[in-house]
C-alpha positions as CSV (number, residue, x, y, z in Angstrom):
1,X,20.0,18.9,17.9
2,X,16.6,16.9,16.9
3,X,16.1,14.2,14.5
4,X,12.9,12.9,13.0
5,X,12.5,9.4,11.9
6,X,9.4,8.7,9.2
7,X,8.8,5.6,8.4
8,X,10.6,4.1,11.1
9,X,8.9,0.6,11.1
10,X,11.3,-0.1,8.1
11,X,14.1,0.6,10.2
12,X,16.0,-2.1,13.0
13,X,16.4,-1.2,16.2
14,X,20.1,-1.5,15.7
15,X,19.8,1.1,12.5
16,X,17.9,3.4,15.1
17,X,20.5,3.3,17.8
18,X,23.2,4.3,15.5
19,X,21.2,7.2,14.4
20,X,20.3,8.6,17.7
21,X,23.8,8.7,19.1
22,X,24.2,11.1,16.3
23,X,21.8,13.5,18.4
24,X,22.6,15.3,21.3
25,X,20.6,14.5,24.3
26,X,18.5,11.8,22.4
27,X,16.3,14.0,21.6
28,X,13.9,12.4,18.8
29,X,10.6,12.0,17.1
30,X,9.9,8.7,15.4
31,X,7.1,8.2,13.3
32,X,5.7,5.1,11.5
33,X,3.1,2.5,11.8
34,X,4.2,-1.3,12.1
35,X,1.6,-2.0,10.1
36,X,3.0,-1.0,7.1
37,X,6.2,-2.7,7.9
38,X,7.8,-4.0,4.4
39,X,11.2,-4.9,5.5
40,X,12.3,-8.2,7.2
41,X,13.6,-6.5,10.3
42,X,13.1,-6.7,14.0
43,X,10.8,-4.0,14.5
44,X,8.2,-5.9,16.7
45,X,6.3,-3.3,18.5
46,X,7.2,0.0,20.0
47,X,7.5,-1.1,23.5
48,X,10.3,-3.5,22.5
49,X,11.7,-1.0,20.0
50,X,12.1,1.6,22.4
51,X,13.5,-0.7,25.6
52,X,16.2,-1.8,22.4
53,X,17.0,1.5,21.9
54,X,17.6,2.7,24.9
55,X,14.7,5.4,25.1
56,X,13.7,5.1,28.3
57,X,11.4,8.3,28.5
58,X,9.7,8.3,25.1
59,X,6.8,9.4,25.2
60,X,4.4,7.3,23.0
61,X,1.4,9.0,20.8
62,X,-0.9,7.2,19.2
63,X,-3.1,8.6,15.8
64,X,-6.2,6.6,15.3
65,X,-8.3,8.9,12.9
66,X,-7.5,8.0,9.1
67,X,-7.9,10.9,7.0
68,X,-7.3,9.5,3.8
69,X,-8.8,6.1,3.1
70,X,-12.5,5.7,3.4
71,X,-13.9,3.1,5.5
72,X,-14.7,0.3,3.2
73,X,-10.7,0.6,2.3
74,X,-9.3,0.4,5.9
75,X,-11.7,-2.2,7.5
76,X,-10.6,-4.2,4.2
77,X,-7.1,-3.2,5.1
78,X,-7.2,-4.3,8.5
79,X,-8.7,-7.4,7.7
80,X,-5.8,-8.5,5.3
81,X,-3.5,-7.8,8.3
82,X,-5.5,-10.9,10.2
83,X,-3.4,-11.4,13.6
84,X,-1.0,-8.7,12.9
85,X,-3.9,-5.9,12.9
86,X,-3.7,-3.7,15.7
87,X,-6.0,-3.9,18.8
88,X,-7.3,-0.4,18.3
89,X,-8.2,-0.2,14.6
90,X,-7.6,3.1,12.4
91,X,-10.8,5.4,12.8
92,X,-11.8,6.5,9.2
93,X,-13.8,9.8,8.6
94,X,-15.8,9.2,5.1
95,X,-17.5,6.7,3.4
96,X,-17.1,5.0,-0.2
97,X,-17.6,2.6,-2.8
98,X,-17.0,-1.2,-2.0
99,X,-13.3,-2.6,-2.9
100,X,-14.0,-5.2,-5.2
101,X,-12.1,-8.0,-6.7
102,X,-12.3,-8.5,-10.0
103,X,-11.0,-12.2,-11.6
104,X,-10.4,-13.3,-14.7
105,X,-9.5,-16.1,-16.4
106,X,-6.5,-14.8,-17.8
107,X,-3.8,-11.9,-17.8
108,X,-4.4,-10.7,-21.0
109,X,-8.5,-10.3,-20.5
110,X,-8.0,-8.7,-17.4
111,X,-5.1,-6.2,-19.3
112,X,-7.8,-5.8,-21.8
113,X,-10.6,-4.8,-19.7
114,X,-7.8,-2.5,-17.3
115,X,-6.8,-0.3,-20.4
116,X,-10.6,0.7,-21.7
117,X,-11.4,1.0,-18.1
118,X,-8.4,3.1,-17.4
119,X,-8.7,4.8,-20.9
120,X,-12.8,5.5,-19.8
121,X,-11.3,7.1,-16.6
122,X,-9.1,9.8,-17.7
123,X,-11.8,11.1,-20.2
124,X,-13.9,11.2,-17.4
125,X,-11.4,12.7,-14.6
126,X,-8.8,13.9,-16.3
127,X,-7.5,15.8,-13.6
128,X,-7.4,12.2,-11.0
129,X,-4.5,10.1,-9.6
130,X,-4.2,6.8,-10.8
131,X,-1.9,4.2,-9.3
132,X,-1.7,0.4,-10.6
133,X,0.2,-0.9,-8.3
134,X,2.0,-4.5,-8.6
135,X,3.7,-7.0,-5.8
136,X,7.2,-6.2,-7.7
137,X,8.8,-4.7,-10.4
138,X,8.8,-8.0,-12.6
139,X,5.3,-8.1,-12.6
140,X,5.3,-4.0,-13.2
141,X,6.9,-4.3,-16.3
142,X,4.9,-6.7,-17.3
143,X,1.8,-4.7,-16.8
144,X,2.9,-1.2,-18.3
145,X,4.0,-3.2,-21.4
146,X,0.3,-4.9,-21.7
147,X,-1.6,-1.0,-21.1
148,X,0.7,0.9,-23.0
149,X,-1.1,1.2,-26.3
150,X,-0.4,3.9,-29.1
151,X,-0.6,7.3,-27.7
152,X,-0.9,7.2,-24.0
153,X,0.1,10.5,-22.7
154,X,-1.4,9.8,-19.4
155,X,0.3,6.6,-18.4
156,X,3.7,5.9,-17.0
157,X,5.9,3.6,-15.4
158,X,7.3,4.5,-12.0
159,X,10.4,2.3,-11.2
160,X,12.6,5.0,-8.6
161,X,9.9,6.6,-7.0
162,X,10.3,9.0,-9.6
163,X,6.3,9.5,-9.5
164,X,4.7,13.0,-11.0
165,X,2.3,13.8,-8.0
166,X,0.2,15.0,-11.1
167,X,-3.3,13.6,-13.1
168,X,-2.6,10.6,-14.9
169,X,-1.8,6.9,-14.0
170,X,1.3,5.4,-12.8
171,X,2.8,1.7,-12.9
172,X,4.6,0.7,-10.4
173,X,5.0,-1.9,-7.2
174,X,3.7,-1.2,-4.0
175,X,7.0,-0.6,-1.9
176,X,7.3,2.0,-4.4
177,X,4.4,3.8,-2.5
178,X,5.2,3.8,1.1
179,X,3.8,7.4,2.1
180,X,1.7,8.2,-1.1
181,X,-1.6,8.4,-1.6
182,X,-3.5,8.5,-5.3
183,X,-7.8,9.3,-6.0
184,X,-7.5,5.9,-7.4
185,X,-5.4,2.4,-6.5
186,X,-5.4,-0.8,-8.7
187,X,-3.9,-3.5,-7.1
188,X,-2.9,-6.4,-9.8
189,X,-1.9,-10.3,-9.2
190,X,-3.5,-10.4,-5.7
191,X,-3.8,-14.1,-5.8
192,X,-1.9,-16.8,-3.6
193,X,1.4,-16.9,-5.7
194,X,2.2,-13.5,-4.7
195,X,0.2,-12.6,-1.6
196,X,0.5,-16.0,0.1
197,X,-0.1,-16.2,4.5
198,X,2.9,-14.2,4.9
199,X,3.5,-11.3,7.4
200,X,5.4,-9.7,4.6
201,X,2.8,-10.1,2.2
202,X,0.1,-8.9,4.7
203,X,2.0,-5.6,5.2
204,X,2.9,-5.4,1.4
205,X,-1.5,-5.7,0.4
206,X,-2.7,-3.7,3.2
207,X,0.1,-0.8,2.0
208,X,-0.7,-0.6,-1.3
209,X,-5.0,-1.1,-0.1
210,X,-4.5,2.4,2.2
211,X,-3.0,4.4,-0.4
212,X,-5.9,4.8,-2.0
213,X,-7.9,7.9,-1.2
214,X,-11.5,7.5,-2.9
215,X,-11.7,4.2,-4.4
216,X,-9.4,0.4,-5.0
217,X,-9.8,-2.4,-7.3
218,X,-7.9,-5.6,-6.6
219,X,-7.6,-7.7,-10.3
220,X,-6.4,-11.4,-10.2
221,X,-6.2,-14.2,-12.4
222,X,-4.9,-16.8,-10.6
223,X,-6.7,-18.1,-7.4
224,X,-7.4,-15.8,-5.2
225,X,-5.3,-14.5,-2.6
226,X,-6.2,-16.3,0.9
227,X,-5.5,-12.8,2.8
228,X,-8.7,-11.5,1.5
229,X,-11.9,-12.2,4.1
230,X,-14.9,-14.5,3.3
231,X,-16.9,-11.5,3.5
232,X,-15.0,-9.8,0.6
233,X,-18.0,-9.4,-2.6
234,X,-16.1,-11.5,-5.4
235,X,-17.1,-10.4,-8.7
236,X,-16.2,-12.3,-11.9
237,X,-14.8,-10.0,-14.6
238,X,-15.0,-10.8,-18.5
């Protein structure tokens, strides 16, 4: 009788029509921002969507306020998007610490410095949500095998979205995420080899950059991804 539709942007128009000639009387509620679109699809903008579709009297609603990112996190956000940002940008309701990006000169200084930082973190907050979040499973591997050190009761790696929704901090890559939020996001390798002038790569940073509730670090080692804005405050690490 009705059918809701999260995350829609991931979905083609054709994979929507199929589904809503399972509903009687096309009655429907999709949900989703195409700013958070990871897949290669067709899913342009809602106008075109819905004309695609068929959905001639949608009614279209549109949520500005951002409850869970502060605003140093979106405007960041948005500015990673570059031309694909919307016109009317999110409207955040709290304040926070900067996002930094923190480079080093290799992997294994910045691994060093993640796991005391990390390790410092959960004695201090024992109770927070930690995601480090990577641009693919590859490179998640990678980095859960470089923090996992001796008795670590409060790290994991996340590879199904198998994630706890508990304290502790979880390894995984961003599509992973899609929906989540965590206290605390570290995003690893943003640099130009894997967050290059892409669309996809644009939507892949800015989602894993708005999961974070309170605070996000970005950690590279190569050179620096070119989505990130002049204005960002590079720091170097080690």
């Amino acid at each position: 009788d009705h059918l809701v539709i999260d995350e829609v942007q991931d979905f083609s128009p054709l994979e929507i029509k199929v589904l809503l000639e399972c509903v009687r009387d096309q009655s429907v509620t999709l949900a989703g921002d195409p700013a958070q679109r990871i897949t290669d699809n067709d899913f342009a903008d809602w106008p075109q969507v819905l004309q695609a579709v068929g959905c001639q009297e949608a009614e279209v609603a549109k949520l500005r306020i951002s409850y869970r990112s502060t605003r140093q996190i979106s405007e960041l956000a948005q500015a990673v998007l570059g031309p694909l940002a919307p016109e009317e940008a999110p409207l955040p309701t709290k304040e926070g610490a900067p996002v930094e990006l923190l480079r080093y000169g290799s992997a294994g200084a910045a691994m060093t410095f993640l796991g005391d930082a990390l390790a410092d973190l959960m004695r201090r907050e024992p109770e927070a949500s930690v995601a480090v979040l990577c641009p693919d499973a590859i490179t998640a591997d990678e980095a859960f095998s470089a923090l996992r050190r001796g008795e670590q009761n409060w790290l994991r790696r996340v590879a199904d979205q198998d994630f706890s929704f508990g304290p502790g901090v979880e390894v995984s890559d961003v599509a992973q995420t899609k929906g989540l939020e965590f206290d605390y996001v570290v995003l690893l390798s943003v640099d130009a080899e894997h967050y290059p002038r892409t669309a996809t790569a644009r939507h892949l940073l800015h989602v894993g950059l708005t999961r974070a509730i309170h605070q996000a670090w970005m950690l590279c080692w190569l050179r620096p991804s070119p989505l990130l804005p002049d204005w960002l405050n590079a720091r170097m690490g080690g």
